[in-house]
N, C-alpha and C positions, 0 to 999 in steps of 0.2 A: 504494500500500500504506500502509494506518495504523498508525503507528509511536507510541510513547509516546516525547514529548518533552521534556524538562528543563521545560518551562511547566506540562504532561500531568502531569505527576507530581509538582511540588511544589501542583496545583492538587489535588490528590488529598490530600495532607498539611494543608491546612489544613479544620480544622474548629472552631468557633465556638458556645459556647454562652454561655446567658445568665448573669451573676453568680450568679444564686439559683439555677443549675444544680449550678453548681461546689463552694456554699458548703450546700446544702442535699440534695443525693444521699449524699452521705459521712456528713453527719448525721445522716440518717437511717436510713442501712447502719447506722451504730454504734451506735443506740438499737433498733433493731430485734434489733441481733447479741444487745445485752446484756439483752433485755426475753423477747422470744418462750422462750427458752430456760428461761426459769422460767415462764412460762405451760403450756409442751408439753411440760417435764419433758424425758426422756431421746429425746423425739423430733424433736429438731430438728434433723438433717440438712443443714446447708445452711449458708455463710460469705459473710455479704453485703457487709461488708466486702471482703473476696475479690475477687467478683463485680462489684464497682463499680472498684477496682483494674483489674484486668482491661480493663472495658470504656474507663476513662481513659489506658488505657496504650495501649491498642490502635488508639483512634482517632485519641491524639495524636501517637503516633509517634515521643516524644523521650523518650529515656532516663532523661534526669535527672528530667523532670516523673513519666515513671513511677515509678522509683527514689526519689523525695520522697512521693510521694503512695502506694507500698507503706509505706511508712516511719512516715511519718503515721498512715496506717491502721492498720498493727498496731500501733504505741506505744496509739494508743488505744485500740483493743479491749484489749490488756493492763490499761490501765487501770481498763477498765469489769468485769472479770473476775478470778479468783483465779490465773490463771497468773503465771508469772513474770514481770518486764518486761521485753520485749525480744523474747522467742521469738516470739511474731506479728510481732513488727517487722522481724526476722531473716527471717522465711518471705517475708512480703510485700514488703518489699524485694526479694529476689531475683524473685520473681512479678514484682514489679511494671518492674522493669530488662528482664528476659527479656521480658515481653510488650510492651513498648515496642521494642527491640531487632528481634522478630518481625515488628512492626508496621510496618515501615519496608521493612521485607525482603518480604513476602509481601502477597496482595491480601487483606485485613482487611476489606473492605466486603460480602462474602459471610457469609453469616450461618450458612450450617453451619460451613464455618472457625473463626469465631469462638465458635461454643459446643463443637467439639470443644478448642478452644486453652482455654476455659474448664476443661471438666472435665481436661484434662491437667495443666493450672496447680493445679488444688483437688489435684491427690493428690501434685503436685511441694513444693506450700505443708505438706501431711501429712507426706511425708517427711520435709521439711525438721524441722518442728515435732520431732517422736520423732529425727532425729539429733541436733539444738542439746541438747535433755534428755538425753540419752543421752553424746553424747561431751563435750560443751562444760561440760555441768553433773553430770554424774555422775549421774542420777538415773534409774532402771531405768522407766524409761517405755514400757508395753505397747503395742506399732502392733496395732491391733485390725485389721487390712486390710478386712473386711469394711464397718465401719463406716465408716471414709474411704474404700469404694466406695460407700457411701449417701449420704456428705455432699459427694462430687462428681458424682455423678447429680444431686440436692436443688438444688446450687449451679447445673449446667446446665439443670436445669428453672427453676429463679428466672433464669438470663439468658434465656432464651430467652422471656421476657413481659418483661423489661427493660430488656435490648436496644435492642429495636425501642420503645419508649416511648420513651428516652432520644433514639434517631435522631430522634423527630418532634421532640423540642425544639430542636433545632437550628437555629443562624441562617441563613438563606440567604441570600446578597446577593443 
């Protein structure tokens, strides 16, 4: 009988990309987050930051990398945008901790998995966002639900072409 073994399973855990992977996916999330969105007007649907979040947290499977790199991500995007600073940072951190945490726990190398765990993370990231303005900052901030059910549909339609590009990059030994 085939058992998964302490070998079996930290060989599962490691995964491997190249510098210009690490240093140029994220860069890209955040110039595209802060660009398309004045091109397409009120039709932009979708959190790429998020989505790269996500798929870093989930492959690597360590907390804290997740937990730094939600954190990273939305400091930035605050930066690049008129929100306040921190609320992205606030949502994505937690995304990003939670899908690390998941990732360690559950088999993440299935690909429906990981794009239902995507669009659950996009409306977990929305909640978050509308309760930090709401309770934390006082600020009557409207949860449109409808609309963060578009821009987590948006968000699993961008990983699900994402994804799977991002897998081919991958180092193999």
């Amino acid at each position: 009988m085939n058992t998964f073994s302490g070998n079996l399973r930290r060989d599962l855990e490691v995964r491997r990309y190249p510098i210009l992977v690490y240093a140029m996916t994220p860069l890209a999330a955040l110039v595209l987050q802060a660009w398309l969105p004045r091109v397409l007007g009120g039709f932009a649907w979708f959190d790429l930051p998020l989505v790269v979040t996500v798929y870093f947290a989930l492959v690597q499977r360590v907390p804290i990398q997740g937990t730094l790199m939600g954190a990273g991500m939305g400091l930035f995007e605050d930066a690049l945008t008129s929100h306040a600073i921190g609320v992205n940072g606030i949502a994505k951190t937690l995304v990003g901790f939670l899908a690390a945490s998941l990732g360690k726990r559950i088999d993440v190398e299935n690909h429906t998995i990981r794009l239902g765990l995507t669009f659950l993370f996009s409306l977990l990231s929305s909640a978050t966002y509308v309760f930090v303005y709401r309770g934390l900052l006082g600020i009557n901030q409207q949860w449109t639900w409808f609309v963060d059910l578009f821009k987590a549909v948006g968000s699993t339609l961008i990983a699900a072409a994402l994804f799977p590009a991002l897998d081919r990059l991958q180092v193999r030994e």
